[in-house]
N, C-alpha and C positions, 0 to 999 in steps of 0.2 A: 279663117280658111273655110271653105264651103266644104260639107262633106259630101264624098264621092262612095259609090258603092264599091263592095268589094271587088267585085268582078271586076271594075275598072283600076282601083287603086293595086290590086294585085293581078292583074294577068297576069296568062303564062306566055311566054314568048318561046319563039322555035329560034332566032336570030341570037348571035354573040355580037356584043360588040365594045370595042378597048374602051374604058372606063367607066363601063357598065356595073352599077352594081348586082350582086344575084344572092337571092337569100335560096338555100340549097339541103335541102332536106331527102333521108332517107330512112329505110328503115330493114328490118332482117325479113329473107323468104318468110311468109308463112307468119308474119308477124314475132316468129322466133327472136330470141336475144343475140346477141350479136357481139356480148362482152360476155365475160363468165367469170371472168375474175381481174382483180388490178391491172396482173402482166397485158393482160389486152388490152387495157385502156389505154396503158402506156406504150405499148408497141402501135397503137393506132396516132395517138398523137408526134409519136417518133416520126413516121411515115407521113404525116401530117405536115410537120417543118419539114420533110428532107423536097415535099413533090411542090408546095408552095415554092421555094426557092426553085427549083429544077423548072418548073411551068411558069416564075416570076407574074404570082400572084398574089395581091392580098390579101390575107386574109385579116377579117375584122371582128369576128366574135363566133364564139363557137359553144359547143355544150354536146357532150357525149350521153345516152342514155341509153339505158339496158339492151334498149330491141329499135333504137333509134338515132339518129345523127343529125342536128343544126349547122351550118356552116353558112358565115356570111362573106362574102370573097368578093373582091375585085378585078375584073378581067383587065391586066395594065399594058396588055399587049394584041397585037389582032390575034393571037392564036386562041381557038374559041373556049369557054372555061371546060365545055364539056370533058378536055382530052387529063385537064387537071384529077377530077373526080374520076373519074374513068380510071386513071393510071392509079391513084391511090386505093381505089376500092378493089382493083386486082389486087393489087400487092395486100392488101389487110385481109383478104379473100382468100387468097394461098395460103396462105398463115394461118390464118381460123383454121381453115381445112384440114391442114397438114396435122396439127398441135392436136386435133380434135377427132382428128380420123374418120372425116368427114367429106361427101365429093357434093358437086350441083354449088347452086348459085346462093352464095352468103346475103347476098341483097333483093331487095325485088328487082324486076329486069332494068327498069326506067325510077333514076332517080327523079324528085320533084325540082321545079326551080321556079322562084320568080321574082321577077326584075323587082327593085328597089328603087320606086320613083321620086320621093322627094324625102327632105331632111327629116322630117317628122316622122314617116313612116320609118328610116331608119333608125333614131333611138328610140322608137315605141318598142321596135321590131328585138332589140339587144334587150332592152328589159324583159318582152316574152320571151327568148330563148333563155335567158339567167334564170327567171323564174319556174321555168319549166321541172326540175328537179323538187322546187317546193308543192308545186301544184302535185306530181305525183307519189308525193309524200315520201321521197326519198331522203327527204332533209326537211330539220325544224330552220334552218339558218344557210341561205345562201352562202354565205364564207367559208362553211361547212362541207358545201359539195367542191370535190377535189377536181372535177372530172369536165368543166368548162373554163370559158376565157374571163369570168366574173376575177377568179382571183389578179389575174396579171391588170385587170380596173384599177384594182384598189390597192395592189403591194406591188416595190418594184422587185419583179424574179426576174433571175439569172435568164438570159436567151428568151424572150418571151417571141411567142407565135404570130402573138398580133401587133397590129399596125395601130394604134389609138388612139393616133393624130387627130383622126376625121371626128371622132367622137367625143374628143376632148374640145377642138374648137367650137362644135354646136352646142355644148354645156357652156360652157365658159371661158371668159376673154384670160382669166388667171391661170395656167397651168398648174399649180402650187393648189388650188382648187379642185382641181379635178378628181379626184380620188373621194373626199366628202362627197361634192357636192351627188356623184353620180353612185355613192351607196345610198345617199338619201333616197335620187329618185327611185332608184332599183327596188328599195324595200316597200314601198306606196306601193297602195291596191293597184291593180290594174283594173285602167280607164276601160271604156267601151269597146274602143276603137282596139286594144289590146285582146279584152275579151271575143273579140267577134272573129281577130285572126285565131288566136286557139282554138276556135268554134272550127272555123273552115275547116283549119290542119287537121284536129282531131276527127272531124267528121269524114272528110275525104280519107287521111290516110294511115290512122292509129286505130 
């Protein structure tokens, strides 16, 4: 496959559209934290499964971090993904505030997104978000961080958030496979093409 520069392999788009995918990141005002303890992680992920369902969107890989948010989603309906994120970062917004004794905007005003063009760019894209807690030295051991969609990869848990069909068919034709094969890849260095999106992300918005 030829390579394409970022700018083009990641644009931003202004446009929603049904069975788009969107890699969907944000992060707290002020570069503030945005979690302060478990109970939030988990009241965030709560709110996570209840607007997925209510907005009837996929979501496919996720990673929660101090003063930051990953989400990878699919829009399965015309209603645009914006109104998803939107409704949920109210609701986890109220909540911070409220718990916290705190007023003004828990996020920066405009979250980031951008479209997911081809297959490669999405599992490159699930290994950068998994890997993101090791990179900020939150963790010696992926399997270790509580707080992303890496665990529900590799074990089957009760009600899980994600959809990981789509990720499973692009690894492998074996289902029974899937869980090895994709802690393999998860734990290899990251490639180029990896490092250069954490370049961008980090540069533009951490």
């Amino acid at each position: 496959m030829a390579r394409t520069s970022n700018r083009s392999r990641f644009a931003r788009y202004k446009q929603y559209a049904q069975g788009v995918i969107y890699h969907i990141y944000n992060r707290g005002n002020g570069k503030k934290d945005i979690f302060l303890e478990d109970a939030d992680y988990k009241f965030y992920l709560n709110r996570l499964g209840t607007y997925v369902k209510k907005h009837n969107v996929s979501l496919l890989c996720y990673v929660l971090m101090p003063n930051h948010i990953h989400l990878v989603v699919k829009q399965e309906t015309p209603i645009p993904i914006h109104k998803f994120i939107s409704s949920l970062h109210t609701s986890y917004g109220m909540y911070f505030n409220k718990k916290y004794n705190q007023s003004g905007h828990l996020f920066t005003d405009r979250f980031k997104q951008v479209i997911v063009e081809t297959d490669e760019q999405f599992i490159h894209l699930t290994r950068y978000i998994h890997q993101n807690p090791l990179h900020a030295g939150l963790t010696k051991s992926l399997d270790a961080y509580f707080w992303s969609s890496y665990h529900e990869f590799l074990h089957n848990v009760p009600q899980p958030l994600c959809n990981k069909e789509l990720i499973a068919g692009l690894l492998t034709n074996k289902p029974e496979l899937f869980s090895s094969t994709y802690e393999k890849f998860c734990n290899e260095a990251l490639e180029e093409k990896d490092a250069e999106l954490l370049d961008q992300i980090a540069l533009e918005t951490f």
